[in-house]
Backbone as a printed PyTorch tensor [residue, N CA C, xyz], in Angstrom:
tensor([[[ -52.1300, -137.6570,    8.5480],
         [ -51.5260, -136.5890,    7.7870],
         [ -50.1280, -137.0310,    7.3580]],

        [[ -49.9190, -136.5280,    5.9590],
         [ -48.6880, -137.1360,    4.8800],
         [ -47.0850, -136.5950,    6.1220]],

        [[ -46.5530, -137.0650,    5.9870],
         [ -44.8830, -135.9280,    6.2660],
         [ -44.4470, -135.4920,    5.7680]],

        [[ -44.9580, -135.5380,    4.4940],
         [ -44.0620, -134.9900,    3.1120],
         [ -45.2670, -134.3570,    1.9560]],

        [[ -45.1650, -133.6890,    0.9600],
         [ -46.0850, -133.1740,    0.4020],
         [ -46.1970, -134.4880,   -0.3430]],

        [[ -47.3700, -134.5920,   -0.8910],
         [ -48.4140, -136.5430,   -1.6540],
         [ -47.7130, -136.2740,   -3.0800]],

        [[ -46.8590, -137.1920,   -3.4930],
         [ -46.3470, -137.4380,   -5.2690],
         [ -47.2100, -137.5520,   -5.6350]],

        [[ -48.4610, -137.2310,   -6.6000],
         [ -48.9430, -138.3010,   -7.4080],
         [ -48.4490, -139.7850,   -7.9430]],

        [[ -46.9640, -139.8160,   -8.1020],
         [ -46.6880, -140.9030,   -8.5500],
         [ -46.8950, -142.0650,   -7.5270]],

        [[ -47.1360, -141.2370,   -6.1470],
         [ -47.1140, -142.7310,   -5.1640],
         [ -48.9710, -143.2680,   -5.2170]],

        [[ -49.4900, -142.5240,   -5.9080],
         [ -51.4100, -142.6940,   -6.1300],
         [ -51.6810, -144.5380,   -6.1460]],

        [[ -50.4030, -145.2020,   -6.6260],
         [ -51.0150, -146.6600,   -6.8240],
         [ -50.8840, -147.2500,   -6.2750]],

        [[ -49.6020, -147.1340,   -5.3020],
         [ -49.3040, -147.8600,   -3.8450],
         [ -50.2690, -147.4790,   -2.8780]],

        [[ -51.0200, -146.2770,   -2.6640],
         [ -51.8180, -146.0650,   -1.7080],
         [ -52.9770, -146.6740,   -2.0760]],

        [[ -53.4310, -146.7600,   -3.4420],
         [ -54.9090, -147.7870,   -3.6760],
         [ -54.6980, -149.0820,   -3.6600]],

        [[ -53.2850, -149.4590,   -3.6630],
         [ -53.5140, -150.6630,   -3.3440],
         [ -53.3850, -151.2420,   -2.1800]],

        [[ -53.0130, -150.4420,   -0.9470],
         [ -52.5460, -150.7840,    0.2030],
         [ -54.0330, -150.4080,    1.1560]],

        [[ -54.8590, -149.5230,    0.5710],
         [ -56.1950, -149.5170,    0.9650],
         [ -57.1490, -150.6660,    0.6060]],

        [[ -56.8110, -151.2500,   -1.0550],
         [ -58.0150, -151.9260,   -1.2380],
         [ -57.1820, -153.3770,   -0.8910]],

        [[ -55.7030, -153.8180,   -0.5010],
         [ -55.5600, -155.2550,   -0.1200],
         [ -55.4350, -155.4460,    1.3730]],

        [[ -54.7660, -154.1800,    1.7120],
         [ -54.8730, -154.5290,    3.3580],
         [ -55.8470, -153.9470,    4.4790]],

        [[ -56.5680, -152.3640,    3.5610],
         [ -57.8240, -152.3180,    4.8520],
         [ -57.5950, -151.2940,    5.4500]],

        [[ -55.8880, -150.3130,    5.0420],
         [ -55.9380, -149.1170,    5.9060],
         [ -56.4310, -148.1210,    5.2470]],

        [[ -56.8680, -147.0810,    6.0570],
         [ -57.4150, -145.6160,    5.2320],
         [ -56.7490, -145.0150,    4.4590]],

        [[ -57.1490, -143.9110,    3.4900],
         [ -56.1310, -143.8750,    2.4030],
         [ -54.9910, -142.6260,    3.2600]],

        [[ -55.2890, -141.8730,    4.0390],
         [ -54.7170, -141.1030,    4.8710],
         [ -53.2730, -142.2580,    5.6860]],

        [[ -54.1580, -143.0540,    6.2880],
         [ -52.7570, -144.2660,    7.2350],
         [ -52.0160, -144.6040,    5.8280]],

        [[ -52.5250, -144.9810,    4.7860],
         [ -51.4790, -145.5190,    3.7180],
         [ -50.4590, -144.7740,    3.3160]],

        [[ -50.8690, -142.8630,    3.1050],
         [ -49.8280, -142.1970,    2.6520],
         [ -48.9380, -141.5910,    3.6200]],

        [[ -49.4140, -141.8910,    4.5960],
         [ -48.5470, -141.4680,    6.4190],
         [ -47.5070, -142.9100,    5.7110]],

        [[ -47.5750, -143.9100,    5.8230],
         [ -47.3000, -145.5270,    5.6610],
         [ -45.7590, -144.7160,    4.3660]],

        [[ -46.6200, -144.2910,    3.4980],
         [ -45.5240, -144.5960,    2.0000],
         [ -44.7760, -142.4640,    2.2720]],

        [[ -44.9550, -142.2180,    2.7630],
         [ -44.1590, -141.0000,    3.5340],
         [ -42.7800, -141.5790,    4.1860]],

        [[ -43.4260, -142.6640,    5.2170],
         [ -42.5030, -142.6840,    6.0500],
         [ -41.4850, -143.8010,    5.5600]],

        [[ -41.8120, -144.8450,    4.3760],
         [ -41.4420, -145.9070,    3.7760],
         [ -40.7400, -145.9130,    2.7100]],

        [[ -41.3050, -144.9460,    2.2230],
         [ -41.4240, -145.0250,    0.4470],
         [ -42.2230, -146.0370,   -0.1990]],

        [[ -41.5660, -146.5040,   -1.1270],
         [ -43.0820, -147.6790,   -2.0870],
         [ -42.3310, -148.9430,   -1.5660]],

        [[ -41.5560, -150.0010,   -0.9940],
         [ -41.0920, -151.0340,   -1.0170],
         [ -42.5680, -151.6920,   -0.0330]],

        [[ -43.1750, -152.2680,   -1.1120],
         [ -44.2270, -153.0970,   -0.6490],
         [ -44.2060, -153.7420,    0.4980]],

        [[ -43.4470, -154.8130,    0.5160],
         [ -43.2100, -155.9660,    1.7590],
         [ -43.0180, -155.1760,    3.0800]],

        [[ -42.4480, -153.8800,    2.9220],
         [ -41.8910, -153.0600,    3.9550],
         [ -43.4270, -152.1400,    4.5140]],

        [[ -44.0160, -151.3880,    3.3260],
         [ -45.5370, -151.4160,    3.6560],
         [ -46.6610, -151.9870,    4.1380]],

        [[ -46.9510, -153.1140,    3.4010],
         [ -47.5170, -154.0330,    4.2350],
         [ -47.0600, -154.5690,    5.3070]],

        [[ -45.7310, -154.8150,    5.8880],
         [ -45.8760, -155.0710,    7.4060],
         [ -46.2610, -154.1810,    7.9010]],

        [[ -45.8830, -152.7350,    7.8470],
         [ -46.3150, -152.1210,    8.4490],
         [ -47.7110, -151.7610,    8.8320]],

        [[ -48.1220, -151.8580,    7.3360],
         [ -49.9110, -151.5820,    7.8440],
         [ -50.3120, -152.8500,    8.4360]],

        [[ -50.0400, -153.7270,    8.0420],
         [ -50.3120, -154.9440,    8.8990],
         [ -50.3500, -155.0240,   10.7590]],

        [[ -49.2170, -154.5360,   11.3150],
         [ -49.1500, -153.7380,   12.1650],
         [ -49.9930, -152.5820,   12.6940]],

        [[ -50.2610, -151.9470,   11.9450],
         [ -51.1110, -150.6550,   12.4740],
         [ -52.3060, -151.1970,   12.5530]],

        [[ -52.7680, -152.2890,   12.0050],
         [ -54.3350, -152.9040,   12.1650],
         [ -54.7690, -154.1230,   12.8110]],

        [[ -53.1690, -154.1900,   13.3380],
         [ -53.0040, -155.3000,   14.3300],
         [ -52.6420, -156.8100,   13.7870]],

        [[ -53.2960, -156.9790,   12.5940],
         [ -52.7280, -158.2950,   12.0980],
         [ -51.2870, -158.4540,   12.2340]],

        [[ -51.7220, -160.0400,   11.9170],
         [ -50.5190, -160.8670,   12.1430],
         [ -50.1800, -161.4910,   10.6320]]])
């Protein structure tokens, strides 16, 4: 669940953070809630949440 009400504008960071790294689209917008959009900063993180290295 989001922390913040879902932008539409964040719709492309979450499809892409589902279809390159593998998290659900729910973990992605928890992910860009708590982040905002700075990619590198996203992907570690989900990287992290799915255990990769």
């Amino acid at each position: 669940m989001a922390l913040t009400p879902r932008n539409p504008a964040d719709m492309g960071v979450v499809r892409r953070l589902v279809r390159e790294i593998g998290v659900t689209e729910a973990q992605a917008w928890e992910l860009v809630a708590l982040l905002g959009s700075d990619w590198s900063s996203l992907v570690r993180e989900a990287k992290i949440l799915l255990g990769k290295r």
